[in-house]
TITOR-592628 format. One record per residue (C-alpha): residue in three letters; chain; x, z, y. Coordinates in pm, whole numbers, plus 50000, padded with zeros to 5 digits. Each point is the difference from the previous one (the first is absolute). Layout:
N
+---------+--------+-------+-------+-------+
| residuo | cadena |    c1 |    c3 |    c2 |
+---------+--------+-------+-------+-------+
|     Ala |      A |     X |     Z |     Y |
...
+---------+--------+-------+-------+-------+
! end
This chain:
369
+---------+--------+-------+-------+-------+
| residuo | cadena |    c1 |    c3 |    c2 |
+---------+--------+-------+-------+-------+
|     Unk |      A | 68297 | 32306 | 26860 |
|     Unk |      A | 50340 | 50193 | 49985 |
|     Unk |      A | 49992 | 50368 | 50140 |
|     Unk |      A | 50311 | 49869 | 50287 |
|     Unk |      A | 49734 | 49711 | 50107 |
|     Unk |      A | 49702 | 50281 | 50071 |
|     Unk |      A | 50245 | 50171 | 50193 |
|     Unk |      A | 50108 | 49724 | 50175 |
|     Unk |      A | 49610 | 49894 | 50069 |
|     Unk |      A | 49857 | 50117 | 50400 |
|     Unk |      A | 49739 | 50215 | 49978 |
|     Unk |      A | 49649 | 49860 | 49991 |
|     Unk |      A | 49857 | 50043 | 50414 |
|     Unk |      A | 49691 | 50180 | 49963 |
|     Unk |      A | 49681 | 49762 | 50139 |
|     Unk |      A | 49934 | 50074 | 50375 |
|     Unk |      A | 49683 | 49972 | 50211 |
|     Unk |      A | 50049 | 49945 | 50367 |
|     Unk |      A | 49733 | 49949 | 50273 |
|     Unk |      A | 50106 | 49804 | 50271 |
|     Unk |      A | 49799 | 50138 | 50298 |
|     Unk |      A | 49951 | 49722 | 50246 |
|     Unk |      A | 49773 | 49900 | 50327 |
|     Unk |      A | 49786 | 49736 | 50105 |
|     Unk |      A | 50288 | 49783 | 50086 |
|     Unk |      A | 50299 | 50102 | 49824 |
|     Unk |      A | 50054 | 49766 | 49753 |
|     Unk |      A | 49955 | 49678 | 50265 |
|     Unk |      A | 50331 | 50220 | 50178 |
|     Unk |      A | 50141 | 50039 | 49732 |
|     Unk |      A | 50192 | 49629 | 49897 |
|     Unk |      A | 50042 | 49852 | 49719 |
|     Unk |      A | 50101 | 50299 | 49838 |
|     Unk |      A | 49682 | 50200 | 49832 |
|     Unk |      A | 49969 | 49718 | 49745 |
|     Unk |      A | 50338 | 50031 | 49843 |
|     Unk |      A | 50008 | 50361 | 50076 |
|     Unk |      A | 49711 | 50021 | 49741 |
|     Unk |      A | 50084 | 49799 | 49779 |
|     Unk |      A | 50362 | 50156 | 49957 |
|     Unk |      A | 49846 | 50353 | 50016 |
|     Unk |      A | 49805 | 49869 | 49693 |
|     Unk |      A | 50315 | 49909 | 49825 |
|     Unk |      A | 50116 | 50345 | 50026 |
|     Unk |      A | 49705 | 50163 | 49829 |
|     Unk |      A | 49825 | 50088 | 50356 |
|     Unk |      A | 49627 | 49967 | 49986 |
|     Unk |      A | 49872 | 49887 | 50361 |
|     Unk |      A | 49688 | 50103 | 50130 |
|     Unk |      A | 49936 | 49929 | 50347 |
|     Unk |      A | 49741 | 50218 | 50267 |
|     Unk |      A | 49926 | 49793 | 50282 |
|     Unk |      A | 49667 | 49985 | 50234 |
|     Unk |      A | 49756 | 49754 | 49917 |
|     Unk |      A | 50077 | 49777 | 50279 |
|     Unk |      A | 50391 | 49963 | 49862 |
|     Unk |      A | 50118 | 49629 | 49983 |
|     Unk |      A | 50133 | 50088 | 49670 |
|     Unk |      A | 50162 | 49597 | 49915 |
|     Unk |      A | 50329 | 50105 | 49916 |
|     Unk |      A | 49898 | 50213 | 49735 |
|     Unk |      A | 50022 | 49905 | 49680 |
|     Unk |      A | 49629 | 50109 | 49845 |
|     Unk |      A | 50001 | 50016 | 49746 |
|     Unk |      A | 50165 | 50196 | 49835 |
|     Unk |      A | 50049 | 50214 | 50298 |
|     Unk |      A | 49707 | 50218 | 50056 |
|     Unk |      A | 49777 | 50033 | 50334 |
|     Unk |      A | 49882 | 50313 | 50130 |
|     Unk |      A | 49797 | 49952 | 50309 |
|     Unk |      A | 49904 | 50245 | 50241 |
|     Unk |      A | 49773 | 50004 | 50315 |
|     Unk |      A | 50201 | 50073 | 50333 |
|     Unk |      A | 49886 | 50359 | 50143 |
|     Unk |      A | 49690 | 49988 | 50244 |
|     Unk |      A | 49784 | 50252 | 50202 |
|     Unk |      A | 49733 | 49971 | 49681 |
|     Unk |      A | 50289 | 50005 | 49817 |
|     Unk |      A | 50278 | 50310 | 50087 |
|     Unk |      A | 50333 | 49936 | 49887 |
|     Unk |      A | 50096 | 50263 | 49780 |
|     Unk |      A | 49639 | 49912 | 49798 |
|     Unk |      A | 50177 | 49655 | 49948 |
|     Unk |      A | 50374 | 50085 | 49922 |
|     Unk |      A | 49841 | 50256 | 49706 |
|     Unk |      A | 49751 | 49765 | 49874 |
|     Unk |      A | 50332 | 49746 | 49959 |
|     Unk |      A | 50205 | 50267 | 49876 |
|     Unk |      A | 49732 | 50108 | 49721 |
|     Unk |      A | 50025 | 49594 | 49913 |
|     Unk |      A | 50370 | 49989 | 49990 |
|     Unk |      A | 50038 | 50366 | 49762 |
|     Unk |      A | 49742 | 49788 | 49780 |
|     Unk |      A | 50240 | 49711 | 49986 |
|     Unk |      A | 50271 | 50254 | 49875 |
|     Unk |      A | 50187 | 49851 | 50306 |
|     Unk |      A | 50397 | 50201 | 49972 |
|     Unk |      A | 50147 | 49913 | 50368 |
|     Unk |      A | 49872 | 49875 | 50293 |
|     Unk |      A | 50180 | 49774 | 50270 |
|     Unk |      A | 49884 | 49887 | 50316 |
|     Unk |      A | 50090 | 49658 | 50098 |
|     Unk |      A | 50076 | 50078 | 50398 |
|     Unk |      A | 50074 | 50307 | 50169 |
|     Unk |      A | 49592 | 49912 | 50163 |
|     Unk |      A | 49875 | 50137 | 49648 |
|     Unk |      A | 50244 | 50287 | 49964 |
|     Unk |      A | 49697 | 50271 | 50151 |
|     Unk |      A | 49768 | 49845 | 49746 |
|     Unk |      A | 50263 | 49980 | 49705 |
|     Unk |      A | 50133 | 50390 | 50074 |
|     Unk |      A | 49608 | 50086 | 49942 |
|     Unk |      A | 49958 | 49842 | 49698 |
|     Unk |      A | 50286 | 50150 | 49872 |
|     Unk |      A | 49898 | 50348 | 50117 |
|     Unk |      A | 49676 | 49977 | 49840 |
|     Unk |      A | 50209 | 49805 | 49669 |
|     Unk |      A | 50225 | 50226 | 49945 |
|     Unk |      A | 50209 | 49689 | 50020 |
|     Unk |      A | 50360 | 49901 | 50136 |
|     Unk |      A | 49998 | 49707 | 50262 |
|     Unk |      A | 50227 | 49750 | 50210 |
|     Unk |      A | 49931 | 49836 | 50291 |
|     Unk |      A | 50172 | 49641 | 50140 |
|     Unk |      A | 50136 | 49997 | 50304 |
|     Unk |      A | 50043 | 49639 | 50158 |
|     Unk |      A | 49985 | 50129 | 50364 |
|     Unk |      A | 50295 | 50070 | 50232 |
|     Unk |      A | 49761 | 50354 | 50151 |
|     Unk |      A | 49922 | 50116 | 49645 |
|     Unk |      A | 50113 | 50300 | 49992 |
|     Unk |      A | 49861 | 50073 | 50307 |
|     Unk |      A | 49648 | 49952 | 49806 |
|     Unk |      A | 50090 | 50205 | 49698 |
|     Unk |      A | 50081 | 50300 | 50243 |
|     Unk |      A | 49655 | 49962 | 50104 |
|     Unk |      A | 49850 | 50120 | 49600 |
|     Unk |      A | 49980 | 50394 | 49863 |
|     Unk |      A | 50257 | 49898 | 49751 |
|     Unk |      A | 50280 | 49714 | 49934 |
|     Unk |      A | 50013 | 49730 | 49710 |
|     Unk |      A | 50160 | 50119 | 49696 |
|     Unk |      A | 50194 | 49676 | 50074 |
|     Unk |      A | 49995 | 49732 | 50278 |
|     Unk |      A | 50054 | 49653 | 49861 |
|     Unk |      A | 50222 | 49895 | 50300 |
|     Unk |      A | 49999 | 49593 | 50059 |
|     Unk |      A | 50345 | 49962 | 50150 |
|     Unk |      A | 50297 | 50225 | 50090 |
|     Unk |      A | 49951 | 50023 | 50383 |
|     Unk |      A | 49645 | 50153 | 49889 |
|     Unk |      A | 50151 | 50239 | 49747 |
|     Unk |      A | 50254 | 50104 | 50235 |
|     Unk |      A | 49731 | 50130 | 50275 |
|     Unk |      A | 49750 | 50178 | 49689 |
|     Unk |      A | 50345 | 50206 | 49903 |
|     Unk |      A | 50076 | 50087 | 50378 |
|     Unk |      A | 49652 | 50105 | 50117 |
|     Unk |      A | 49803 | 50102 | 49676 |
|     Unk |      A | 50360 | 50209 | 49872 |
|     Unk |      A | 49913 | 49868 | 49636 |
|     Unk |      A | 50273 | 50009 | 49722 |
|     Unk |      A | 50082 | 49635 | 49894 |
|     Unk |      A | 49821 | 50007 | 49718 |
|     Unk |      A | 49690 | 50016 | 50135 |
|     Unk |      A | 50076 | 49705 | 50187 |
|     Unk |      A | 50040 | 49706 | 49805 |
|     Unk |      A | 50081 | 49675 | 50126 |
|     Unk |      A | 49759 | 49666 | 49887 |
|     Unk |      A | 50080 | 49662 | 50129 |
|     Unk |      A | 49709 | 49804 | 50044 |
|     Unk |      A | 50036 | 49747 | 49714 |
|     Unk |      A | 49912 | 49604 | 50092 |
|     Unk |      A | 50045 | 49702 | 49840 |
|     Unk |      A | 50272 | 49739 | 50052 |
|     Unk |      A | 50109 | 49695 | 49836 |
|     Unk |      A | 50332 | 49973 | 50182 |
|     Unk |      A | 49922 | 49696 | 50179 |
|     Unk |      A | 50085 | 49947 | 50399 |
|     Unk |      A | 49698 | 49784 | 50087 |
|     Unk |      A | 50046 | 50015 | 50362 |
|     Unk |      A | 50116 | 49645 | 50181 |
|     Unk |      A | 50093 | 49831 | 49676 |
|     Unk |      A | 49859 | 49710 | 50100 |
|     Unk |      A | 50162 | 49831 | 50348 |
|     Unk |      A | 49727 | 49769 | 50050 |
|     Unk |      A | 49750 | 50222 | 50013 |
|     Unk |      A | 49856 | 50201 | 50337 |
|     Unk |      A | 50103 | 50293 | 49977 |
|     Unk |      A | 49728 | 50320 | 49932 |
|     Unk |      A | 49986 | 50311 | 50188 |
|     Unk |      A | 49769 | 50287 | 49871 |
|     Unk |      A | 49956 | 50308 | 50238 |
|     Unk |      A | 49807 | 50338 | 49894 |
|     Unk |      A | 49760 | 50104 | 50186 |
|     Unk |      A | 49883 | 50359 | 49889 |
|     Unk |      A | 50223 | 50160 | 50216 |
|     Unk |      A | 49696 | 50049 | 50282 |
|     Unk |      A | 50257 | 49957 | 50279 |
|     Unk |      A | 49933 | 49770 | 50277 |
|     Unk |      A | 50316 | 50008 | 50118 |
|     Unk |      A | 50161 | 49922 | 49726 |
|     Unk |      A | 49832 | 49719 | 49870 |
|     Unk |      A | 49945 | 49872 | 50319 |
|     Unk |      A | 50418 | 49977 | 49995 |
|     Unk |      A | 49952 | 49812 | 49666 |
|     Unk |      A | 49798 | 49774 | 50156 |
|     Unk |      A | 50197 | 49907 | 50272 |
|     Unk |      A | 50338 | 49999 | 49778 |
|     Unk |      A | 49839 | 49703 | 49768 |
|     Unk |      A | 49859 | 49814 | 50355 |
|     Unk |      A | 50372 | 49990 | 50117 |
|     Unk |      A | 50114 | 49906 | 49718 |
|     Unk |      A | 49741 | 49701 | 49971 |
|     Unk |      A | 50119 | 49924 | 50409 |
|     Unk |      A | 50349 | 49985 | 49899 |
|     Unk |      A | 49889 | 49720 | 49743 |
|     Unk |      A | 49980 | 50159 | 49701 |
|     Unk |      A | 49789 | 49854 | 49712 |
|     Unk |      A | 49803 | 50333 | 49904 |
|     Unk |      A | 49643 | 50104 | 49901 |
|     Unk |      A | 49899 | 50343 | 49978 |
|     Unk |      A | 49753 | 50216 | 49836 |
|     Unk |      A | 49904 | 50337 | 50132 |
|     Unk |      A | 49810 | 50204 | 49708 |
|     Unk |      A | 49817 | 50345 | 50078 |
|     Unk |      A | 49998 | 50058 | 50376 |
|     Unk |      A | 49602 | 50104 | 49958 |
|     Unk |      A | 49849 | 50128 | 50361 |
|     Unk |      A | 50311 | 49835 | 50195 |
|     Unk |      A | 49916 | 49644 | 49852 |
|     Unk |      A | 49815 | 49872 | 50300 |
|     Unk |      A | 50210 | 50098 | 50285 |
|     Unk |      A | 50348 | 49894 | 49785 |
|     Unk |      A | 49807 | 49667 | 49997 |
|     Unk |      A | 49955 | 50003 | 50381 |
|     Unk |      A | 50358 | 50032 | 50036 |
|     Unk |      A | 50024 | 49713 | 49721 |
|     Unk |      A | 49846 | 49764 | 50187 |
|     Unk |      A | 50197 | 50069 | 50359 |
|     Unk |      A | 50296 | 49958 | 49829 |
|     Unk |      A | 49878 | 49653 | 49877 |
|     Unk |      A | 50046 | 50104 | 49593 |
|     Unk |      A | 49621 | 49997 | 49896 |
|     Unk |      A | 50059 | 49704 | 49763 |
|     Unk |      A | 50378 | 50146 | 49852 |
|     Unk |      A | 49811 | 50352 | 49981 |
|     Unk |      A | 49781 | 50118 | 49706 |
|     Unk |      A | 49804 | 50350 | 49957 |
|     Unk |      A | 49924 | 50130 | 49661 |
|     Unk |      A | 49819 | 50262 | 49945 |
|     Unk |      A | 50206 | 50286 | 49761 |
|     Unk |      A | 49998 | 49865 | 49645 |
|     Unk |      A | 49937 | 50211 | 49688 |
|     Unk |      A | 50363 | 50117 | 49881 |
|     Unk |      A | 49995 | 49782 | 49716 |
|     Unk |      A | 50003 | 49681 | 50210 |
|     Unk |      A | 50284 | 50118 | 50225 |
|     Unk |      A | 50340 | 49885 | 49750 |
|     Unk |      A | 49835 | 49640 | 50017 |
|     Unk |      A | 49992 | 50059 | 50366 |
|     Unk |      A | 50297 | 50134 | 50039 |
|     Unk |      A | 50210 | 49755 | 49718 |
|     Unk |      A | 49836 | 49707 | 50222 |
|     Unk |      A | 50180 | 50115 | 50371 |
|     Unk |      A | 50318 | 49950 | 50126 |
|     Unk |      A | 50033 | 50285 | 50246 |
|     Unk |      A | 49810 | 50352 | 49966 |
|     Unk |      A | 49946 | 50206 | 50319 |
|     Unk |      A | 49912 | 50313 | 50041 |
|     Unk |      A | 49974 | 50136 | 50326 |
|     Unk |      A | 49941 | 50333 | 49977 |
|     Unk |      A | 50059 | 50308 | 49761 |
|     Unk |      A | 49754 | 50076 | 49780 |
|     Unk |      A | 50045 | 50394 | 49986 |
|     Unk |      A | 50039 | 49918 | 49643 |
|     Unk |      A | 50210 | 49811 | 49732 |
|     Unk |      A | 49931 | 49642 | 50103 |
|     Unk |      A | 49870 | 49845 | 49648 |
|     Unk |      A | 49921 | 49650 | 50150 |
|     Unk |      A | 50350 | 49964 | 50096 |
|     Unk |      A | 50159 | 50118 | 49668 |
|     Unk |      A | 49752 | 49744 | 49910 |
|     Unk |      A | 50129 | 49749 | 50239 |
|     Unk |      A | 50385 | 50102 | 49882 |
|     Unk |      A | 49921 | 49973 | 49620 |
|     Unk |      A | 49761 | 49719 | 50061 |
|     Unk |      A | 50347 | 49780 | 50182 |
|     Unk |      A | 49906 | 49966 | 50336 |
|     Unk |      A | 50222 | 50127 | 50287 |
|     Unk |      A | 49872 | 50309 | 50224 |
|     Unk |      A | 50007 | 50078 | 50309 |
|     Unk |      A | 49920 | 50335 | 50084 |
|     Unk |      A | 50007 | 50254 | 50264 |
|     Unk |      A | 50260 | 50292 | 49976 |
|     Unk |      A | 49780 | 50199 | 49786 |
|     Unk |      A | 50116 | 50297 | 49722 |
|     Unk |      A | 49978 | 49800 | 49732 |
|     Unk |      A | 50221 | 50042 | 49705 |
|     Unk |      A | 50049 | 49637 | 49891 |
|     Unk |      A | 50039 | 49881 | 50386 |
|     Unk |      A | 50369 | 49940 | 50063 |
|     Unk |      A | 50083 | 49798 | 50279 |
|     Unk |      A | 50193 | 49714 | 49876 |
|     Unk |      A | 49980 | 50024 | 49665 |
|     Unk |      A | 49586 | 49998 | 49876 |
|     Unk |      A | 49866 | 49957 | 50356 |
|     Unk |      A | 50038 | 49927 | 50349 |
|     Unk |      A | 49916 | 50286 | 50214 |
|     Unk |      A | 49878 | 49981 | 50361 |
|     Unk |      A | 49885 | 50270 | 50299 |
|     Unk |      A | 49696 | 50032 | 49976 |
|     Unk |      A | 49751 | 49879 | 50272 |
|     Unk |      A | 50280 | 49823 | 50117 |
|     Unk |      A | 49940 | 49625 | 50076 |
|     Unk |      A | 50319 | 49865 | 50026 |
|     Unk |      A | 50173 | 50190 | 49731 |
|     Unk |      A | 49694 | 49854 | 49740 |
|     Unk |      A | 50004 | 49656 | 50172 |
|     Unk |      A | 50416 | 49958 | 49936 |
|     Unk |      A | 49964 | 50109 | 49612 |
|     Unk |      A | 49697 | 49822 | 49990 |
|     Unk |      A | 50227 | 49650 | 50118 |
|     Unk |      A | 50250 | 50129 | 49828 |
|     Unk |      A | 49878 | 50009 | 49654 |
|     Unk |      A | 49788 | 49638 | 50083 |
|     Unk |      A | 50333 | 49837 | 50117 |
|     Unk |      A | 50216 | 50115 | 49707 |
|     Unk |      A | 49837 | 49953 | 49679 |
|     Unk |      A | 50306 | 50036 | 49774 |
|     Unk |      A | 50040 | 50373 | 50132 |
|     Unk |      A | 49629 | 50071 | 50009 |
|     Unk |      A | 50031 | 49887 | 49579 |
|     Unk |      A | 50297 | 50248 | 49986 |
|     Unk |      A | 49824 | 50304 | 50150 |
|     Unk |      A | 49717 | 49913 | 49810 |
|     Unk |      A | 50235 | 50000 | 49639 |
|     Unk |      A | 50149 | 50269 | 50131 |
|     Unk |      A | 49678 | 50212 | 50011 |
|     Unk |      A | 49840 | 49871 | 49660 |
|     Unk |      A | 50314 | 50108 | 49842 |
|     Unk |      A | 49926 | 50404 | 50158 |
|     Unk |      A | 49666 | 49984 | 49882 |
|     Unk |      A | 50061 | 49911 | 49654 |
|     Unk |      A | 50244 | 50275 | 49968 |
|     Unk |      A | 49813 | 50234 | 50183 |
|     Unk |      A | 49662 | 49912 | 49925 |
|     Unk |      A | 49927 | 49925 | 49716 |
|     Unk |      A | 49611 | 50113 | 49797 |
|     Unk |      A | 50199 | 50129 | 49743 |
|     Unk |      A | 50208 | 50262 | 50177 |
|     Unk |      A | 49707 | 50103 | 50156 |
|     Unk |      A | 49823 | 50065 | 49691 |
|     Unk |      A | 50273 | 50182 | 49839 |
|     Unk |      A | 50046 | 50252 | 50363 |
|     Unk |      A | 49630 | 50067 | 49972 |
|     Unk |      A | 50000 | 50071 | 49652 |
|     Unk |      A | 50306 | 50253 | 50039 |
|     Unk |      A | 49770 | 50174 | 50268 |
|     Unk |      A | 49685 | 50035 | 49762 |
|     Unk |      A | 50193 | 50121 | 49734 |
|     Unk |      A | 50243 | 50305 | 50186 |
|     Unk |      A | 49660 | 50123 | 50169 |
|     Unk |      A | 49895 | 50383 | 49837 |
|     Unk |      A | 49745 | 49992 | 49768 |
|     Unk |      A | 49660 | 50050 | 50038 |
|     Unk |      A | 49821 | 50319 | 50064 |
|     Unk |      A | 49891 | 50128 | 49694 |
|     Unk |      A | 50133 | 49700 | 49842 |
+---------+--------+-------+-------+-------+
! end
């Protein structure tokens, strides 16, 4: 090799080992996203090791050749600081060189860890009052993995970090740039509302929205996935407003089985904020179905042009975009095209690979390292 190619050559990365800190039911919050995540972060000479408690629904993990850590949850015969050292002992075994914790619900457990490491960490921050738990700790992240701009915005204003301790990460989800919504006119048309919200109110106003819309005529079915404890009495109100037999409950699906799901609707609803970066409807955008969401502080929700927005709680509002959409299929298609094209260039598993890879590898070195 000529001396003008070695100088020409990158330097070689040096071989990382990151433990991704999670909780008993981070990874079924988390998307589609851990799978690629790993396997990118494997492409760029990251080592994955994963401590979760032995209850974790750990399915989209790839294991191998990630490696499993498990540790038990903190009890009275079992004090908490006994358990975070006897994990931290296992991890400083595993020659483990950063630590990140998934959601900002592990950040007290990651920031121990780390103490008793000697180890830099991150923490994710998918939720809208995030920074309002990181005040809560001793000490902040050495950087906050921020999933959209709205939530970096309010980390920089109350937690006064520089910006590069704030680094922004797109979730990442899958698309195949298809609008599968309404393609087919003779077809009854498919309406799937989430239920996880735990409002009454507001999925009572769901409910109601799709009953209109079947009394004005409408050739609709609809499917309402995850309302849990308010199941029975949203049927009650099912059945006075004569759409037992058009309405289905489903009990919340593992995340894996949500882009079938959500590839085989027409309309998405979601009636309520989250209180964090809705991943079932970036699922439902990249997936080509229209949604129909309430005004919520989402980056990827703009009115018009990758959903329809309504009040929410508000019956009428949600019952004229619910017509709306059902009456005019050709613009329901649009906003649906419209929205597949935003994911795929803002979205996309590979960009978020590469932002959390830029993290991992500006953090400090470690302690004694």
């Amino acid at each position: 090799m000529a001396m003008s190619d070695t100088l020409t050559q990158p330097p070689c990365q040096e071989r990382l080992r990151v433990c991704w800190v999670a909780g008993a039911d981070t990874f079924a919050s988390m998307g589609q996203a851990p799978r690629p995540l790993a396997i990118g972060l494997m492409s760029e000479m990251v080592e994955l090791i994963v401590a979760a408690p032995v209850e974790a629904d750990l399915g989209e993990v790839p294991i191998p050749p990630v490696e499993v850590v498990h540790y038990l949850p903190s009890a009275w015969f079992r004090p908490a600081k006994a358990a975070v050292a006897e994990l931290a002992k296992e991890l400083t075994r595993r020659h483990v060189d950063i630590l990140h914790g998934l959601e900002v619900r592990q950040a007290a457990l990651t920031m121990q860890l780390a103490d008793l490491c000697s180890l830099p960490h991150v923490v994710s921050c998918d939720a809208f009052d995030g920074a309002e738990h990181l005040r809560r700790h001793d000490r902040l992240p050495d950087v906050v993995l921020a999933a959209c701009d709205i939530i970096a915005a309010d980390l920089r204003e109350r937690l006064h970090l520089p910006g590069d301790r704030i680094c922004l990460v797109r979730p990442g989800v899958h698309q195949d740039g298809r609008v599968s919504c309404f393609g087919d006119p003779s077809k009854i048309a498919s309406i799937v509302i989430d239920g996880r919200s735990g409002s009454l109110s507001a999925l009572e106003a769901a409910v109601r929205a799709f009953a209109e819309a079947r009394r004005r005529e409408f050739d609709c079915v609809c499917f309402l996935i995850g309302a849990g404890r308010l199941e029975r009495r949203l049927r009650r109100l099912g059945e006075s407003l004569q759409v037992r037999p058009e309405l289905t409950y489903v009990d919340s699906p593992v995340i894996s089985q949500m882009p079938g799901i959500l590839s085989g609707a027409d309309i998405y609803v979601a009636p309520r904020p989250t209180g964090k970066v809705d991943l079932w409807a970036l699922m439902a955008m990249a997936s080509g179905t229209v949604v129909l969401a309430a005004d919520a502080p989402e980056d990827f929700f703009i009115d018009g042009q990758t959903v329809e927005l309504f009040a929410k709680g508000d019956v009428v509002d949600l019952t004229e975009k619910l017509t709306g959409l059902l009456s005019d299929r050709d613009r329901a298609r649009r906003l649906a095209g419209q929205a597949v094209k935003h994911v795929q260039a803002n979205h996309s598993p590979a960009d978020m690979v590469a932002a959390v890879v830029g993290a991992y590898r500006r953090l400090p070195s470690p302690v004694g390292a």
